[in-house]
N, CA and C atoms as an extended XYZ file, in Angstrom:
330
Properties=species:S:1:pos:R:3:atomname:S:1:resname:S:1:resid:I:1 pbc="F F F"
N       -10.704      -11.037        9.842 N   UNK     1
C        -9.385      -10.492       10.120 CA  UNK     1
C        -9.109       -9.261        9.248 C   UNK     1
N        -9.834       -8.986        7.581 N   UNK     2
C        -9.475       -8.075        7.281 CA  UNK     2
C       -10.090       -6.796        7.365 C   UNK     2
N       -11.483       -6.998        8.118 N   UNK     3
C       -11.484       -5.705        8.337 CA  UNK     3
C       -11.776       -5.105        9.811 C   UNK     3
N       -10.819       -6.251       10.983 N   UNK     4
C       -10.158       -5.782       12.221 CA  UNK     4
C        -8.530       -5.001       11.484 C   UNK     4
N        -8.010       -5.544       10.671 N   UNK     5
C        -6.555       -5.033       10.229 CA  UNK     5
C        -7.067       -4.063        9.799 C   UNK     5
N        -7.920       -3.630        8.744 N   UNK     6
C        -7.657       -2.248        8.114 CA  UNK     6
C        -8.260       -1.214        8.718 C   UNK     6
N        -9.293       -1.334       10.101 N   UNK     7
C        -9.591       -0.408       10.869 CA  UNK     7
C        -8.269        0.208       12.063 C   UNK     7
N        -7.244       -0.964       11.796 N   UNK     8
C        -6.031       -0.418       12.546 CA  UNK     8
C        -5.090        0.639       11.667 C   UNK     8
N        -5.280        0.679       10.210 N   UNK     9
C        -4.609        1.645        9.407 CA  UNK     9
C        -5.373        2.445        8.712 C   UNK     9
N        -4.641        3.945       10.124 N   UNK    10
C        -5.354        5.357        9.539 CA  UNK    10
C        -5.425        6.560        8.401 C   UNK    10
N        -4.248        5.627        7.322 N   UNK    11
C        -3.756        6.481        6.572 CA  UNK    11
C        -3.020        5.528        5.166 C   UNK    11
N        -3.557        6.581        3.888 N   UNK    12
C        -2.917        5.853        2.723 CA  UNK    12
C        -1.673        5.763        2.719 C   UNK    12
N        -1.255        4.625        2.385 N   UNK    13
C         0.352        3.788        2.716 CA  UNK    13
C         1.287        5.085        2.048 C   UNK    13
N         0.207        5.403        0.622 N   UNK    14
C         1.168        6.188       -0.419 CA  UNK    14
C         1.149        7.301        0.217 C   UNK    14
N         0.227        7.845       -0.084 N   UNK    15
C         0.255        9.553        0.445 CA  UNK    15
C         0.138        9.931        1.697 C   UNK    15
N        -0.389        9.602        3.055 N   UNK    16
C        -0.527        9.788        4.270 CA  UNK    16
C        -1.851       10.291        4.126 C   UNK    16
N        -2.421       10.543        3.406 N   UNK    17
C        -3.844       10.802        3.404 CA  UNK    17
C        -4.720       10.715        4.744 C   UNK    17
N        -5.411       11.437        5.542 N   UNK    18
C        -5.883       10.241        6.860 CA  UNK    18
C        -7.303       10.606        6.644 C   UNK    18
N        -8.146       11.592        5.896 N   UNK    19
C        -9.402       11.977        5.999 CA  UNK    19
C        -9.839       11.399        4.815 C   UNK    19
N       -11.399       11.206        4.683 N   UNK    20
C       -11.825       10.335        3.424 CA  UNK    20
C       -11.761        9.354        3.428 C   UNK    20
N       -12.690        8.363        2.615 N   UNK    21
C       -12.796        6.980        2.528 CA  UNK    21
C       -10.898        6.480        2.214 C   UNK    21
N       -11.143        5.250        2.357 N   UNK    22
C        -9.813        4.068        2.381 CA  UNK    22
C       -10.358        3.128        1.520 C   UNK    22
N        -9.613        2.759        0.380 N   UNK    23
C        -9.716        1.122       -0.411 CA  UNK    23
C        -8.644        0.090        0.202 C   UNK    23
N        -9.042       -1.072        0.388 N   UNK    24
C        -8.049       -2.143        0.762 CA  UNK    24
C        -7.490       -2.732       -0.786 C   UNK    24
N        -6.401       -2.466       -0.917 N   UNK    25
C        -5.641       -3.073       -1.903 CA  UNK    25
C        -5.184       -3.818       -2.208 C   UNK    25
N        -5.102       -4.783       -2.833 N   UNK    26
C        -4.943       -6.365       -3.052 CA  UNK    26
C        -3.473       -6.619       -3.597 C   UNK    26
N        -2.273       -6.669       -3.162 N   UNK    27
C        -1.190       -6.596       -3.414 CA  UNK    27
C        -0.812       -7.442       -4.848 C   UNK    27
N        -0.902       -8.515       -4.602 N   UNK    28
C        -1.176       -9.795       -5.439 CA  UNK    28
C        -2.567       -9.907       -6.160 C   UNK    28
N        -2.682       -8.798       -7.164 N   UNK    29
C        -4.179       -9.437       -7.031 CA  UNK    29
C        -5.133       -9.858       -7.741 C   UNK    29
N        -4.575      -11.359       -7.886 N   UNK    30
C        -4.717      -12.267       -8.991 CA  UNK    30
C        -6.172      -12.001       -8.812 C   UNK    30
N        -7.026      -13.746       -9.597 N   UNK    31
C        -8.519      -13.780       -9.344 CA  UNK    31
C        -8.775      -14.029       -8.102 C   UNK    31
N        -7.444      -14.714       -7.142 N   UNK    32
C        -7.914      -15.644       -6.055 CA  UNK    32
C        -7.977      -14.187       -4.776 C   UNK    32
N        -7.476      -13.254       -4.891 N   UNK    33
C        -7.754      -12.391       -4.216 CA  UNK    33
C        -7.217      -12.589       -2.995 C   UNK    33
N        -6.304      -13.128       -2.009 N   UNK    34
C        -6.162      -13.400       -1.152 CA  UNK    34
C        -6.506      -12.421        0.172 C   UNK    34
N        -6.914      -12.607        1.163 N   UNK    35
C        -7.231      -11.841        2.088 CA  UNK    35
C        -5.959      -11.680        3.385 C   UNK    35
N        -4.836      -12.604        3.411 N   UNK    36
C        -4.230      -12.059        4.007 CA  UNK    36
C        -3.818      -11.047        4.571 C   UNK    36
N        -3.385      -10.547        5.602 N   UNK    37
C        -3.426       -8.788        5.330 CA  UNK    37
C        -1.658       -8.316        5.072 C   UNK    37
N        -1.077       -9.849        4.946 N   UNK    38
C         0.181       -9.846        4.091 CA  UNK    38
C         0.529       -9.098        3.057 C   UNK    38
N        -0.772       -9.530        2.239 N   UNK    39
C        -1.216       -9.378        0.514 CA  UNK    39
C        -1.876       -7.494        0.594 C   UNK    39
N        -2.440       -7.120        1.888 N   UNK    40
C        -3.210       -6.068        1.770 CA  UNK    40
C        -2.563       -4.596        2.092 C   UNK    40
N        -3.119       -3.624        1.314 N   UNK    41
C        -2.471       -1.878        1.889 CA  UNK    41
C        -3.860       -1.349        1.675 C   UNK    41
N        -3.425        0.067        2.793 N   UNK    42
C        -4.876        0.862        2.728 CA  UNK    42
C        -4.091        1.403        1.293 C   UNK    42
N        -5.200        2.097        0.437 N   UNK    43
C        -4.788        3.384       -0.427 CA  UNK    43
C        -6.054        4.242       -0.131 C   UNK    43
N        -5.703        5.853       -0.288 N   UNK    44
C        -6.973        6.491       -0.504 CA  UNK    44
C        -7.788        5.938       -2.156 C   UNK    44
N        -8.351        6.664       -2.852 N   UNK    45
C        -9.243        6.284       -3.948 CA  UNK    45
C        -8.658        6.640       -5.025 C   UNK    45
N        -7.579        8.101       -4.649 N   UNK    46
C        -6.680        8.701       -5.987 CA  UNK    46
C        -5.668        7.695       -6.329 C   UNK    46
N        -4.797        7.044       -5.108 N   UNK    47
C        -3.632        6.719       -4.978 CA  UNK    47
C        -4.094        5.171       -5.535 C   UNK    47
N        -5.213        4.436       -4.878 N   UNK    48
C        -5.618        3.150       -5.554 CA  UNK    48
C        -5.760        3.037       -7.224 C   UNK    48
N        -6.248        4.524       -7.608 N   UNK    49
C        -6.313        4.464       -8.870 CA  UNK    49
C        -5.151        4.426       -9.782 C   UNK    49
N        -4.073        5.240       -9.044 N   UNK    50
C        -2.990        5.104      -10.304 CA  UNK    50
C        -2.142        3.995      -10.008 C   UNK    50
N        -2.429        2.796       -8.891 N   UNK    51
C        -1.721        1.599       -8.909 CA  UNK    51
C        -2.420        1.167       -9.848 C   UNK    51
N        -3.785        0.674       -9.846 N   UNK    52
C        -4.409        0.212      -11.044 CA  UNK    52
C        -4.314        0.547      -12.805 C   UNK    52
N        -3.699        1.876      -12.864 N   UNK    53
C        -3.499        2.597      -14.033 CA  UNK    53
C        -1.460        2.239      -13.952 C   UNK    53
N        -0.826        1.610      -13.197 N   UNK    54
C        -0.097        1.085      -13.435 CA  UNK    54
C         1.154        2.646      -13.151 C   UNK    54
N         1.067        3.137      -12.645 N   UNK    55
C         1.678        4.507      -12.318 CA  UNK    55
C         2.906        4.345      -11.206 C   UNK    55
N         2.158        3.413      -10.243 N   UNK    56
C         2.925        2.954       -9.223 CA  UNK    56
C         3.482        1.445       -9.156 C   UNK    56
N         4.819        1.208       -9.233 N   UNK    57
C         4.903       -0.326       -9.444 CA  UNK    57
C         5.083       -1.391       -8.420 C   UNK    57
N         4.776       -2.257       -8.816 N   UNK    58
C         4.940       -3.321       -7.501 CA  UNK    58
C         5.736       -2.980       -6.689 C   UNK    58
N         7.332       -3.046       -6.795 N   UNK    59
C         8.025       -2.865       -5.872 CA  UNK    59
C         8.114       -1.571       -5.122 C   UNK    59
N         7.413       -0.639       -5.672 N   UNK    60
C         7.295        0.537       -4.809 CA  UNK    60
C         6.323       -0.078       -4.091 C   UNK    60
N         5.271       -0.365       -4.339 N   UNK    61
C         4.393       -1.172       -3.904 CA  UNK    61
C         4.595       -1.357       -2.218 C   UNK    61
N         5.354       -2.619       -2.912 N   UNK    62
C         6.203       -3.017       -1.457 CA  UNK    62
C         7.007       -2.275       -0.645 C   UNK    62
N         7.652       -1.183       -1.102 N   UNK    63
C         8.211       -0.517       -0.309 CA  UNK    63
C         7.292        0.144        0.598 C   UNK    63
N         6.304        0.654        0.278 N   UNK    64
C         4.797        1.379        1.048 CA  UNK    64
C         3.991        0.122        2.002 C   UNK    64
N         4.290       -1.147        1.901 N   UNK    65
C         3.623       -1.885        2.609 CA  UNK    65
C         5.013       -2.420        3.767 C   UNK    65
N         5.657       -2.426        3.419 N   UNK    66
C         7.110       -2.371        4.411 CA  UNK    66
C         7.160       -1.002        5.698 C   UNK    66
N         7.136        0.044        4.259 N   UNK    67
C         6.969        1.191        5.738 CA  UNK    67
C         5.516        1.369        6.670 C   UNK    67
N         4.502        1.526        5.926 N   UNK    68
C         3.380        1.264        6.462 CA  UNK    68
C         2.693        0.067        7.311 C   UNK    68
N         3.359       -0.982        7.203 N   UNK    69
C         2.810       -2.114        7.856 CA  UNK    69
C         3.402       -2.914        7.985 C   UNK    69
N         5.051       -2.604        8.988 N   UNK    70
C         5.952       -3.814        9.129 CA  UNK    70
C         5.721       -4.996        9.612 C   UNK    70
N         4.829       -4.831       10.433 N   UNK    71
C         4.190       -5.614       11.397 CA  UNK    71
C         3.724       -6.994       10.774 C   UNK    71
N         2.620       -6.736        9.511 N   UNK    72
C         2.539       -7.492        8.565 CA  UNK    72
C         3.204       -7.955        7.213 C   UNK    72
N         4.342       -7.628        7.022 N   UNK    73
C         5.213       -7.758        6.098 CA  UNK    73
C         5.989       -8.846        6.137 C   UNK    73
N         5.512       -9.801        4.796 N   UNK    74
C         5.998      -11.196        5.057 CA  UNK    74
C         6.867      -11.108        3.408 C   UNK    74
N         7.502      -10.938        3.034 N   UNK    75
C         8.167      -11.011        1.844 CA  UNK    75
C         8.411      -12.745        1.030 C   UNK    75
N         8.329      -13.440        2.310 N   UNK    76
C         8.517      -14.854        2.064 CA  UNK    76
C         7.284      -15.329        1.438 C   UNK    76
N         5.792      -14.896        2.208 N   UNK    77
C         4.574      -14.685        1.723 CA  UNK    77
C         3.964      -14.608        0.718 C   UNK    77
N         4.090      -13.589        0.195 N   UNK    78
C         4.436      -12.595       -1.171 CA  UNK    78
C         4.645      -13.357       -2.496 C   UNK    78
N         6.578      -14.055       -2.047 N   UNK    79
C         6.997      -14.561       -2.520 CA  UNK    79
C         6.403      -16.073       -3.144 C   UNK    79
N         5.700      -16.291       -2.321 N   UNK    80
C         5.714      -17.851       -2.307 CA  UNK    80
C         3.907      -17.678       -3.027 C   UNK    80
N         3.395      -16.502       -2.738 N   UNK    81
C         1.814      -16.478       -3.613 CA  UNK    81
C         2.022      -15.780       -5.079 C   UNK    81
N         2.954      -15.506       -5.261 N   UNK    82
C         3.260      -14.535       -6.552 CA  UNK    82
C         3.488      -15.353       -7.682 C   UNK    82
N         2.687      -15.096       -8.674 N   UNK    83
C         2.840      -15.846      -10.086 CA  UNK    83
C         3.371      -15.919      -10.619 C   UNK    83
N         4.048      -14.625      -11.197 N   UNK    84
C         5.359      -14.280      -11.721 CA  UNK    84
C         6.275      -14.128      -10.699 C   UNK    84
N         7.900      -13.330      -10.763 N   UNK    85
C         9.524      -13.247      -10.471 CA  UNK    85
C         8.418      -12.255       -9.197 C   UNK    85
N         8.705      -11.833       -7.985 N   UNK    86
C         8.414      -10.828       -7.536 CA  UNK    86
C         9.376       -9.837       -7.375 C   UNK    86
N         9.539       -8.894       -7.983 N   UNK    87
C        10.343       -7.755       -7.558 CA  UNK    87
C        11.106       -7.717       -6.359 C   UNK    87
N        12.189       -6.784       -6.399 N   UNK    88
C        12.886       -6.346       -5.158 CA  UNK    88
C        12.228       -5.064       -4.758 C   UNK    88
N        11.951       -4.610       -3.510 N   UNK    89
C        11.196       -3.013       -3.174 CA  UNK    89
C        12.068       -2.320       -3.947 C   UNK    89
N        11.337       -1.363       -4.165 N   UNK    90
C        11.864        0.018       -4.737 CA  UNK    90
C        11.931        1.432       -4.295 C   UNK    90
N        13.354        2.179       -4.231 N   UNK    91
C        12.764        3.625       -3.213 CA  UNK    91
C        11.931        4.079       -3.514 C   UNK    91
N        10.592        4.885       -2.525 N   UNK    92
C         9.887        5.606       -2.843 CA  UNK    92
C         9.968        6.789       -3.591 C   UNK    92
N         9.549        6.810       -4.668 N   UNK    93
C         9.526        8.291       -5.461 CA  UNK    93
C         9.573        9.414       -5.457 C   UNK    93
N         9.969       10.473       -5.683 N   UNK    94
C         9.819       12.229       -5.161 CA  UNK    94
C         8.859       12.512       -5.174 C   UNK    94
N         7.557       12.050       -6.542 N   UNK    95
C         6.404       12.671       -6.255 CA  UNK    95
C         5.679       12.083       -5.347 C   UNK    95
N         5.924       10.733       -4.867 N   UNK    96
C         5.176       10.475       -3.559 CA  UNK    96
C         5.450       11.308       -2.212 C   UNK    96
N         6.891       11.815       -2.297 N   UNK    97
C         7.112       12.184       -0.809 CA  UNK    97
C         6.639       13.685       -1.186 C   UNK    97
N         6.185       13.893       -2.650 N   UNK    98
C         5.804       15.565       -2.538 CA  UNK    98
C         4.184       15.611       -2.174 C   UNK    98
N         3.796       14.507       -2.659 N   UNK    99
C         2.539       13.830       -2.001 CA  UNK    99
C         1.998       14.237       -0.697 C   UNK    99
N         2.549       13.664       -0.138 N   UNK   100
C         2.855       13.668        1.409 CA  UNK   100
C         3.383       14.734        1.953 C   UNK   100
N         3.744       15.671        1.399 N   UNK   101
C         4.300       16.835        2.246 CA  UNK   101
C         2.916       17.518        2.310 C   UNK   101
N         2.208       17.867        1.172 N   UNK   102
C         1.239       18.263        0.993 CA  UNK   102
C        -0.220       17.783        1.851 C   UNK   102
N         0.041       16.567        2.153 N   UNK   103
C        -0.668       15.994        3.382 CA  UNK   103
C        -0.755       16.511        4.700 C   UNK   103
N         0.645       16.426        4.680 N   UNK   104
C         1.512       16.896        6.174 CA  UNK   104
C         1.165       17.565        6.285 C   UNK   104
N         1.245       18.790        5.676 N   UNK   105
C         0.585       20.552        6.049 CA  UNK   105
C        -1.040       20.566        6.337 C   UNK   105
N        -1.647       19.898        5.338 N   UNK   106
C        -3.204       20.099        5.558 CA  UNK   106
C        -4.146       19.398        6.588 C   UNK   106
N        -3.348       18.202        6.937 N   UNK   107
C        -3.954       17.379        7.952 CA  UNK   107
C        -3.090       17.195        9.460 C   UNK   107
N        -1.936       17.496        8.996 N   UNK   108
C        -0.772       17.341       10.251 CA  UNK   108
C         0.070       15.667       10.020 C   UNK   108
N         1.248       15.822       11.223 N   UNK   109
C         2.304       14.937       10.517 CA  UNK   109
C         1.550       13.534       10.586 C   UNK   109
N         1.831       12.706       10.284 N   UNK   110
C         1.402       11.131       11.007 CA  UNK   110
C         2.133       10.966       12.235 C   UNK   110
């Protein structure tokens, strides 16, 4: 199932990125790793990196897996696999949407 879901998403959740490799991102992502695609977002390789470097926070997090993948967006999910309090989403950032503008122009809109 997860990699029929992530061949359906053409573009990093964060930046709109659509050319170049895709990492599947582990929302939750304890040891147990869950594969849900609840738990999962594309990122490109830049954007995966500064979640990991802690740049981007959970609840933005979630806000990028809300807009990007309502379809799969289970908050109850989330909720109920999450170790710790889970956050409330958070608005997306300026430098993400400056991100993305910069996308927009070089690759075209989504």
């Amino acid at each position: 199932m997860r990699s029929a879901w992530a061949k359906t998403q053409s573009r990093c959740a964060c930046c709109w990125k659509s050319s170049g490799r895709k990492n599947v991102h582990h929302i939750l992502g304890s040891a147990r790793r869950i594969d849900d695609v609840a738990n999962l977002l594309i990122l490109c390789p830049a954007c995966h990196e500064l979640v990991h470097a802690s740049k981007i926070s959970l609840g933005v997090i979630l806000s990028l897996k809300l807009e990007s993948d309502p379809d799969h967006w289970s908050h109850a999910w989330l909720e109920e696999n999450c170790v710790h309090r889970l956050p409330d989403a958070q608005p997306i950032p300026y430098a993400i949407h400056q991100r993305r503008r910069k996308y927009e122009a070089t690759e075209g809109t989504p």
